[in-house]
N, C-alpha and C positions, 0 to 999 in steps of 0.2 A: 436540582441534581443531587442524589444520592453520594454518599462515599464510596469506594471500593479500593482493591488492589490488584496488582497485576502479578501474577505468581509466575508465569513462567513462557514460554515462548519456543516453537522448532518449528522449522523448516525443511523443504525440500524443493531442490532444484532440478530443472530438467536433466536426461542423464548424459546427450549431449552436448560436447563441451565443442563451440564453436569458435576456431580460432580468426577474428577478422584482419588481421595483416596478412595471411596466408588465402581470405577469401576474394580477396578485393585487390587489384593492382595496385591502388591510391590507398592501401589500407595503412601507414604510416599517417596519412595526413588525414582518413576519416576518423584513426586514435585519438589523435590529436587536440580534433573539434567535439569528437566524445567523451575521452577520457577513456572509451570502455574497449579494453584488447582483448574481452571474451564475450560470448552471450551462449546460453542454458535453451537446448531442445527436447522438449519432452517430447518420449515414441508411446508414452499413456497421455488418457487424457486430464484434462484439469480436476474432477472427482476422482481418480487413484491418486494423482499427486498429494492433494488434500486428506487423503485416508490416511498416507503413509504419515502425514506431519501431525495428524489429529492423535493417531495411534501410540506416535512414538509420544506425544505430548502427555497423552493420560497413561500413557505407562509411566512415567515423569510422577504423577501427581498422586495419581492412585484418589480420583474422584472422578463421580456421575456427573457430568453436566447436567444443570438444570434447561439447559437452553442453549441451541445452535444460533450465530448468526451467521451465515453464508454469503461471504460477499462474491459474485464472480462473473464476469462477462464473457464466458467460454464454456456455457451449461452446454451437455449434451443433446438434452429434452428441449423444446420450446415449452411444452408442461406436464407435470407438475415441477415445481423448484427445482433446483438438486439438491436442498437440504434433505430432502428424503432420501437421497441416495445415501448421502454420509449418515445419517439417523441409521438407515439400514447394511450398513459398513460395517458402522465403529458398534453395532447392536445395542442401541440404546433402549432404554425403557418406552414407553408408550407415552409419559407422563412428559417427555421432552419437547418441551414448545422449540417451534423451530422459525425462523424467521430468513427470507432472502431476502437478500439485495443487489440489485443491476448495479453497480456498481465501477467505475475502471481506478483513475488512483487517488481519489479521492476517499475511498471506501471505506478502507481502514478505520478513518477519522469517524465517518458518518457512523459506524459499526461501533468503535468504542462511547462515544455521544450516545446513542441508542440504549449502551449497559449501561451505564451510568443512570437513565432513565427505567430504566427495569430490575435493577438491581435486588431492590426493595421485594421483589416479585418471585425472582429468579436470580437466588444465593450464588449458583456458579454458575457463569458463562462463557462459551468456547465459542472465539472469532473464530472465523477460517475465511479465510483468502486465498483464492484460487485462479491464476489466467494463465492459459495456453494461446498466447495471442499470437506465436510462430504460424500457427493451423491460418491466422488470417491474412497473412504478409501475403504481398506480390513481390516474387521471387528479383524483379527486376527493381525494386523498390531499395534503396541503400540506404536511403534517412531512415528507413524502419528496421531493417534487417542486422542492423547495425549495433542497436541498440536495444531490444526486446529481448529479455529473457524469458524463459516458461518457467515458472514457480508457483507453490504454496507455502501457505504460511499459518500455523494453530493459535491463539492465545487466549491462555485461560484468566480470565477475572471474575473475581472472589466480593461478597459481598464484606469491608472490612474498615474500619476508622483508620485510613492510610494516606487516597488520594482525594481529589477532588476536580472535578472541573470548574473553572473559577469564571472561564468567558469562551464564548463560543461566538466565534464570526466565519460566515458562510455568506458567500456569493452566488449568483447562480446566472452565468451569462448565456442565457439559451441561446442569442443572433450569432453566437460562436461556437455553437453544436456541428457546424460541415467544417469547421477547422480540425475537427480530431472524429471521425467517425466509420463507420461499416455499414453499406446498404446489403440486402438479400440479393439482391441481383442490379444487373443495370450498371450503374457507375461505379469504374474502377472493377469490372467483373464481380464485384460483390466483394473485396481484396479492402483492409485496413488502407484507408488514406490519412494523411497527416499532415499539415502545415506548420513545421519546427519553427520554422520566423515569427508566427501569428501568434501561436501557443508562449513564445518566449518574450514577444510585447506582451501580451495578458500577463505571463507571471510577474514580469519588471515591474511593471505599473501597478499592480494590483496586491501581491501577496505580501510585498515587501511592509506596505502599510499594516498591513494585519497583522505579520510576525511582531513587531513593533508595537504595536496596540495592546497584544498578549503579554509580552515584556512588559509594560506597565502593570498591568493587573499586577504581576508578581512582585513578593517583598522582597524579594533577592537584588544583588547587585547585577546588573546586565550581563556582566562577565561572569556569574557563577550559576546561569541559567543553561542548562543545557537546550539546546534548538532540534529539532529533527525533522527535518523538510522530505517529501519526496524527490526520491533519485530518477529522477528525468536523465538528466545529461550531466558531462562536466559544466560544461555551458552554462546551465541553469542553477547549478549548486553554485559553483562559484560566483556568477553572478547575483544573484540573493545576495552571498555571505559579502562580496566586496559594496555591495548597497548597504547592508544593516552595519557592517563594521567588520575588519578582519580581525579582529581581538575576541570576537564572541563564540563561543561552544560550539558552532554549528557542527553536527556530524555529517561523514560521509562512508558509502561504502560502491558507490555507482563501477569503479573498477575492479572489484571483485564479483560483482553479482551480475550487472546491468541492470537493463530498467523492469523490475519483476511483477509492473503495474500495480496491483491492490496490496502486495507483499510488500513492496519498498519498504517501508515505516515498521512493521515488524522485523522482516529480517535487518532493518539499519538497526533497532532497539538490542536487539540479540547481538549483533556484531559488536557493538559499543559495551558490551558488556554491562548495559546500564540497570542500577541498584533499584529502581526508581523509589530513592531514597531524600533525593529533595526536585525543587519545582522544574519544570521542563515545559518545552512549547512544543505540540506537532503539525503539520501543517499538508496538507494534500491537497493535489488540483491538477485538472485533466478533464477526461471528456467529459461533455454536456455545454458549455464550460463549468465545471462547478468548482468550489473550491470550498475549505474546511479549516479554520486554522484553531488552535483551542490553547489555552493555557490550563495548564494542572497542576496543582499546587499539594508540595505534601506536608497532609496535616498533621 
């Protein structure tokens, strides 16, 4: 793994601001179990949302990306990518290698992992993270509706002796890909299905050892490690944090935002106002089952 740095980060959220105590009769007691009293619906779709956050990002920078990574599970095209779309958006040069990825909230990670590995290659490179995943909800559907935001998210990283990736542990539990998925047609009308109970034994069991495992690598004190999980639920953040220990860094921003799928871990990074000025762990995991946790060490 190469060095690099993370120079800067924006966002955009759906421009619907959905209130769930006013949508839901029991919406007092779904806040509750969520944690989240809003969720974000985009009336564009996931490629304008992504333009507006790419756009405002390199007005930010005032640099050419060498290379797009597009993570998104809310393409408009079945093909070609939508990285061509945003190529042909934000009017990039021809010379822009461009790379997708199917992706849901694991992405981020797999995306930063990726620069890291290309760095050397491609001096600067623009994450974007994109889902409109409201477009797939079943309107009678409340564990989803609930909690799903529509967001984008830009992040440029720089080829620079700053960070590093120090350990990278990925899971990949395919016999739990119908616990979190979308068929074309057929079951469930073709409408986003989810099993919140199923998805929340995997994270318990599973991720908690990884965040832990990353903390070692790092020379830092446990306590001066900042953490950044994906924003699933209250549920799921808390839960982590009271497994690993309530004294550690974990960030949160799941009740400002909801859950903005691929975006969570950018816009938490952004929220947190973080310097990424010393070591941090990030962690993603969701459909496929896949999962992603990595330690970053700054050097």
């Amino acid at each position: 793994m190469f060095s690099f740095n993370i120079l800067d980060i924006e966002f955009e959220l759906g421009s619907k601001k959905i209130d769930i105590k006013e949508s839901y009769p029991s919406g007092d007691r779904v806040i509750s179990a969520t944690g989240i009293p809003f969720v974000y619906e985009a009336e564009d779709n996931a490629e304008n949302l992504a333009t507006k956050a790419a756009k405002r990002l390199l007005n930010n920078i005032k640099i050419i990306p060498d290379c797009i990574i597009y993570v998104t599970q809310s393409q408009e095209y079945v093909l070609p990518g939508s990285g061509t779309i945003l190529h042909q958006n934000l009017e990039l040069p021809r010379s822009t290698a461009i790379f997708d990825i199917n992706a849901g909230c694991s992405g981020f990670v797999q995306a930063l992992i990726l620069s890291a590995s290309l760095i050397n290659n491609y001096n600067n490179i623009l994450i974007i993270c994109a889902d409109t995943y409201r477009k797939k909800l079943s309107k009678n559907d409340r564990s989803t509706n609930a909690v799903f935001s529509d967001g984008a998210s830009a992040t440029f990283v720089k080829k620079d002796n700053k960070l590093q990736i120090k350990k990278i542990i990925n899971q990949t539990y395919s016999k739990g890909r119908e616990i979190l998925n979308q068929k074309k047609d057929g079951f469930n009308e073709g409408k986003l299905y989810m099993s919140g109970r199923e998805l929340w034994d995997f994270t318990r069991v599973n991720i908690v050892p990884d965040i832990l495992n990353c903390m070692k690598i790092l020379k830092d004190d446990k306590n001066l490690i900042d953490i950044f999980i994906h924003q699933a639920s209250k549920l799921v953040v808390n839960g982590i944090k009271k497994k690993i220990g309530l004294d550690v860094n974990l960030h949160e921003n799941y009740s400002l935002r909801g859950n903005t799928v691929s975006s969570t871990l950018p816009i938490l990074l952004k929220d947190s106002k973080f310097d990424f000025k010393k070591d941090f762990v990030l962690s993603g995991f969701g459909v496929g089952i896949f999962s992603y946790t990595i330690a970053v060490e700054k050097i």
